[in-house]
C-alpha positions in Angstrom: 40.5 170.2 -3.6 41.7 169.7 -7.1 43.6 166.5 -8.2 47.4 166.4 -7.9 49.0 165.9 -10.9 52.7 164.8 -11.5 53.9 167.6 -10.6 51.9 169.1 -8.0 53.1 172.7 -7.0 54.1 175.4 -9.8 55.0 179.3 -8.9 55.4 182.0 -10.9 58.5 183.1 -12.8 58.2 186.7 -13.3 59.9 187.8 -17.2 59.8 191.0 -18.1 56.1 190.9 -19.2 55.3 187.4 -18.8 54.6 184.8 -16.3 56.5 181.7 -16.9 55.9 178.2 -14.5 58.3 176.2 -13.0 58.3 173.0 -10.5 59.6 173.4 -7.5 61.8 170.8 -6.7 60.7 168.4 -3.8 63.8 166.3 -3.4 63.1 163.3 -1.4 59.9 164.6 0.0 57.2 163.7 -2.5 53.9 161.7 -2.4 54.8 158.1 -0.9 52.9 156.2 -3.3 49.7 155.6 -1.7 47.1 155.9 -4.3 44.4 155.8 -1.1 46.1 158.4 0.9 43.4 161.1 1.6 44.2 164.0 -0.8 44.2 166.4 2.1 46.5 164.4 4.0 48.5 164.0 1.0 48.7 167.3 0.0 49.9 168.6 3.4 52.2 165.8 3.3 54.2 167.4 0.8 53.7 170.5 1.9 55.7 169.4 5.5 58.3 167.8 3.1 58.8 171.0 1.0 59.2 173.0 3.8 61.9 170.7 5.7 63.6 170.8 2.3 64.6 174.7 3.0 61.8 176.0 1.1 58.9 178.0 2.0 55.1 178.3 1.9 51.9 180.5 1.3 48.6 180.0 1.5 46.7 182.9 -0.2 42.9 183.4 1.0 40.8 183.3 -2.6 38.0 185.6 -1.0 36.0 188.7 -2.0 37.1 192.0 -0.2 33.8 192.2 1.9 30.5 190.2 1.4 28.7 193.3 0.5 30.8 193.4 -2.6 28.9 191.3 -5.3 30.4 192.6 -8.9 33.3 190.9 -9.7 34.3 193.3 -11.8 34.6 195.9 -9.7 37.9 194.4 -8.2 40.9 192.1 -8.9 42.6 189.8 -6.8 45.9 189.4 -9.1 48.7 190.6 -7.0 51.9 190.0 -7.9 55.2 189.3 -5.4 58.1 188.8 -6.6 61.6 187.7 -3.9 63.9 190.6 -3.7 67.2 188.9 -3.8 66.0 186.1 -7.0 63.8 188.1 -9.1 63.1 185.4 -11.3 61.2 183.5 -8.3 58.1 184.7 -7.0 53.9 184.2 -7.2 51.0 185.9 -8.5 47.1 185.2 -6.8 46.0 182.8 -8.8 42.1 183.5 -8.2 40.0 185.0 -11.3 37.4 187.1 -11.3 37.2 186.6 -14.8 36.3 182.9 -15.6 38.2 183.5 -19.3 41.3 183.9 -17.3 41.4 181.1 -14.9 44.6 179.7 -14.0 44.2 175.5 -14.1 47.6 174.5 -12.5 46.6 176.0 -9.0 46.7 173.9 -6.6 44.0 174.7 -3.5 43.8 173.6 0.1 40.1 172.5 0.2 39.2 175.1 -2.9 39.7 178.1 -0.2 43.5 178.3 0.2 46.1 179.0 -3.0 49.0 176.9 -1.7 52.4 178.5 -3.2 55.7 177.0 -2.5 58.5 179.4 -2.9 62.5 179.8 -1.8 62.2 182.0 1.5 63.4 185.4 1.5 61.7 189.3 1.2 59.2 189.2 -0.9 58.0 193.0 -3.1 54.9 193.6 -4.5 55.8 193.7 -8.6 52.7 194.5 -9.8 49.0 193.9 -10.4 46.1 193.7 -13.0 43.1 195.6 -13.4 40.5 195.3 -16.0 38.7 198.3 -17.6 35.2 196.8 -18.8 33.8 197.1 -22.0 36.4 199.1 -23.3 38.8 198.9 -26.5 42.8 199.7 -27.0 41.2 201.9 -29.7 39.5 204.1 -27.5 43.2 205.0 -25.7 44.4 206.4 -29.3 48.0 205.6 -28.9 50.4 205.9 -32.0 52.4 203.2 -33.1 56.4 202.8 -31.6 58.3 201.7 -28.2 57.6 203.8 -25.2 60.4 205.3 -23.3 61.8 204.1 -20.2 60.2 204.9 -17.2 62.1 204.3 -13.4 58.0 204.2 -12.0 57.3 201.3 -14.0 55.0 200.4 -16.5 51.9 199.3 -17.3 50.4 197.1 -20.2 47.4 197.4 -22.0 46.2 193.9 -23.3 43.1 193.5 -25.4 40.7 190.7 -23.6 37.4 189.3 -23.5 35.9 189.6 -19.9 32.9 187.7 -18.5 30.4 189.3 -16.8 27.4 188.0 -14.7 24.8 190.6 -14.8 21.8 190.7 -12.7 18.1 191.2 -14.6 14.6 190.9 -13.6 12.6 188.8 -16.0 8.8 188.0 -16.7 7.8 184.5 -15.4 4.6 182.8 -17.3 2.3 180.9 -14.8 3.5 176.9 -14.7 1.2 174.2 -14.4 1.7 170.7 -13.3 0.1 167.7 -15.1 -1.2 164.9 -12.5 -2.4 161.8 -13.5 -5.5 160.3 -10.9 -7.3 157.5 -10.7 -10.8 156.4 -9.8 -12.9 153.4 -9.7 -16.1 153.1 -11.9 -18.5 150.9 -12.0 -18.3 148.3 -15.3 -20.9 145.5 -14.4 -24.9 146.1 -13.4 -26.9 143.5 -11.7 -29.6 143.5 -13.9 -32.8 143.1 -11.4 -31.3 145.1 -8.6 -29.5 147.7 -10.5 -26.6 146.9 -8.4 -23.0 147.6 -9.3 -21.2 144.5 -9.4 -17.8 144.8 -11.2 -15.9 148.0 -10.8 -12.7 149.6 -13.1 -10.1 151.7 -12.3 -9.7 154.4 -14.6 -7.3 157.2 -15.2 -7.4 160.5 -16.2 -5.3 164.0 -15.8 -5.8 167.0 -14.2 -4.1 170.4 -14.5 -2.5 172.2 -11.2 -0.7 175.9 -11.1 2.5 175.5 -9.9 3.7 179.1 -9.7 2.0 182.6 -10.3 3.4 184.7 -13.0 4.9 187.6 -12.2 8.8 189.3 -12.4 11.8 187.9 -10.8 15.7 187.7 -10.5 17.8 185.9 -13.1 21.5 186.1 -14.1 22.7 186.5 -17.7 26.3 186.0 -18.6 27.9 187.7 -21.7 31.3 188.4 -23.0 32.5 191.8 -23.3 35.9 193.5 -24.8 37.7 194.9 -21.9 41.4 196.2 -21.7 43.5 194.4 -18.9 46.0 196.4 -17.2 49.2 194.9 -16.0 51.0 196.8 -14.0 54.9 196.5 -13.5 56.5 198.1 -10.1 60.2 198.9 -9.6 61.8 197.6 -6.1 62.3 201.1 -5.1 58.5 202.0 -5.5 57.1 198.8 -4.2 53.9 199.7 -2.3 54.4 196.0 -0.1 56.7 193.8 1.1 56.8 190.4 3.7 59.3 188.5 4.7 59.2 184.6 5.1 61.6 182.6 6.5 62.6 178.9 5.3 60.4 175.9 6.4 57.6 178.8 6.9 54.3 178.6 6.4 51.8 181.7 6.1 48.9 182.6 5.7 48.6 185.8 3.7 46.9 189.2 4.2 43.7 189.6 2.0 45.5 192.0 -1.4 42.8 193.4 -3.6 42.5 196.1 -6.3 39.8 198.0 -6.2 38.8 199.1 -10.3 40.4 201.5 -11.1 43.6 200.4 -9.4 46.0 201.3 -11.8 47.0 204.5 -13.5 49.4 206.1 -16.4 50.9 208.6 -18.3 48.4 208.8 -21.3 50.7 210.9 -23.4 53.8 208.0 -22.4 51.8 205.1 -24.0 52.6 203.9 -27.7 51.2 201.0 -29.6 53.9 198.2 -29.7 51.5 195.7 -32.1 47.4 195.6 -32.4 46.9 193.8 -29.4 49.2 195.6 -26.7 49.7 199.4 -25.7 52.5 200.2 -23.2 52.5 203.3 -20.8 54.7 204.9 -18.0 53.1 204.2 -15.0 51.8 206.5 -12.6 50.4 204.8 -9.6 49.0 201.4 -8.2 46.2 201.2 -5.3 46.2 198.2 -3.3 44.1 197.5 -0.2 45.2 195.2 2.7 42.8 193.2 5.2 44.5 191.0 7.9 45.2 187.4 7.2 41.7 185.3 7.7 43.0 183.4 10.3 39.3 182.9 12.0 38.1 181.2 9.1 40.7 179.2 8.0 40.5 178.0 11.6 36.9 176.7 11.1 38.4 174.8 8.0 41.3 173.3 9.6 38.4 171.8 12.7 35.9 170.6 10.2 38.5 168.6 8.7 40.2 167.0 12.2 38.3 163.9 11.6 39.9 162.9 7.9 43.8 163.9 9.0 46.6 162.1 10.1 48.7 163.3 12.8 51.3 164.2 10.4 48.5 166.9 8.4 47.5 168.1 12.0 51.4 169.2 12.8 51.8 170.5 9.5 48.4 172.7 10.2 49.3 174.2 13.5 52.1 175.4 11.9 50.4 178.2 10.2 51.5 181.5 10.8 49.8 185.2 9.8 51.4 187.2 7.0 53.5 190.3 8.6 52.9 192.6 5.8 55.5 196.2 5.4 53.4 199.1 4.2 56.4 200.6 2.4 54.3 202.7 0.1 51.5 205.6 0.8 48.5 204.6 3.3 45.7 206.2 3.2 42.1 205.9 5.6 40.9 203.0 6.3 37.8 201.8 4.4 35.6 199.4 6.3 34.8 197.5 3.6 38.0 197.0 1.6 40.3 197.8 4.3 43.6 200.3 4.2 44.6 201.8 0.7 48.5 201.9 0.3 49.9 203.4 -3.2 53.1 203.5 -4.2 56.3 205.1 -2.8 56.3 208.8 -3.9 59.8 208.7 -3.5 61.9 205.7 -5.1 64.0 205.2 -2.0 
């Protein structure tokens, strides 16, 4: 788990485009001052003060859709929820496929759980990012000027460099292994016997394969131009929606986008400046998978031996998400679980 800094806890603030941070505010329930207090312990201890202070809590799982699914790149986990009734308050996933792009306030429960303190209420899902690999804004051909408003929302076309991990077979050369031995040899004859009587250790090296040559698995990493795609949703066509109540902790549904998630209205999008395009929205595809509340279970037992009584109330606390599927749902895939798109009507 990451170190806690001054201020511990950040959420999102969601601008018009941007994502702002601000500190929650803790009142009288912050770290006691006990430098040795486990960091776990301490941790949850602010969590159980947060939450006694009216606000509210979620723990967002930062795992892959399926472990089958092994490109990065072929999904995003940036979701973004924003509270209905303080629009200005809300969250985005804070995991990264792409390592350019890493968020470094996040604060994890051990490194598996995004913990996200927020004022309790309906929360909407506002939007999400998708990246289009190895691509350029030049290649969508927009002219210059402001697009016009759409009531579907929007989406923004940013100009970014994406990191990908690629998979290669190499050629391996044999290796070889020096070894140094030792061996005694005789340094001192008797001279009318022929004896040895004085012996000498000597060294000398030898030369050992270590491993055949042949062709095997490697990664490489480069850097490519990519386009990311933030999408901005409407209330009226949000896709999702939970609701949390205050003092509440959950634990949240699995929300991924699986490339290409998001769509637009290529003839809508102008060039506002060199590095951004914007473009009427058309639709957003997100798939649910039910809260991991197995696993998180195994975490919470492995780590019954380093917490306080205090950190094990706080724990059995946790409650699964509820999601609203207030958009389109389609089939069920096994792997990435049920599609839901946006409303088709803005009701």
């Amino acid at each position: 788990m990451k170190t806690l800094s001054k201020h511990p806890f950040s959420f999102a603030v969601l601008g018009a485009a941007t994502l702002l941070t601000a500190c929650v505010p803790l009142g009288n329930s912050g770290i006691n001052g006990n430098a040795m207090q486990d960091p776990t312990n301490q941790l949850l201890d602010i969590i159980d003060g947060a939450t006694r202070d009216g606000m509210s809590v979620v723990l967002v799982p930062a795992l892959m859709p399926n472990k089958s699914v092994t490109d990065l790149s072929s999904y995003s986990h940036r979701v973004i929820f924003k509270n209905k009734d303080q629009p200005d308050k809300g969250y985005m996933q804070a995991f990264a496929n792409n390592d350019l792009e890493k968020i470094k306030e996040t604060v994890f429960l051990w490194d598996f759980l995004e913990v996200h303190i927020v004022p309790p209420g309906t929360y909407l899902m506002s939007g999400g990012i998708d990246y289009k690999i190895d691509s350029s804004l030049a290649q969508v051909g927009a002219a210059k000027g402001q697009p016009k408003a759409s009531g579907r929302g929007t989406v923004n076309l940013s100009a970014v460099l994406y990191r990908q991990f690629l998979k290669e077979k190499y050629w391996r050369s044999e290796t070889y292994q020096d070894k140094t031995n030792s061996q005694n040899v005789c340094s001192t004859v008797h001279v009318a016997s022929g004896q040895c009587v004085g012996w000498t250790e000597q060294k000398y090296n030898t030369r050992e394969k270590v491993s055949d040559a042949g062709w095997t698995d490697g990664t490489k990493m480069r850097d490519v131009q990519s386009i990311k795609l933030q999408a901005q949703i409407p209330d009226a066509y949000a896709p999702l929606a939970f609701t949390i109540q205050p003092g509440q902790i959950l634990l949240s549904d699995r929300f991924h986008l699986k490339t290409p998630a998001v769509s637009y209205d290529k003839k809508t999008c102008k060039a506002v400046d060199t590095q951004n395009i914007k473009c009427a929205l058309r639709d957003v595809q997100v798939y649910v998978r039910p809260a991991p509340v197995e696993l998180t279970k195994k975490f919470v037992d492995n780590a019954q031996p380093t917490l306080n009584e205090k950190s094990r109330q706080v724990l059995a606390r946790i409650q699964p998400m509820k999601t609203q599927m207030l958009g389109s749902v389609g089939m069920e895939d096994l792997v990435w679980g049920i599609p839901v798109s946006l409303k088709k009507t803005g009701k």
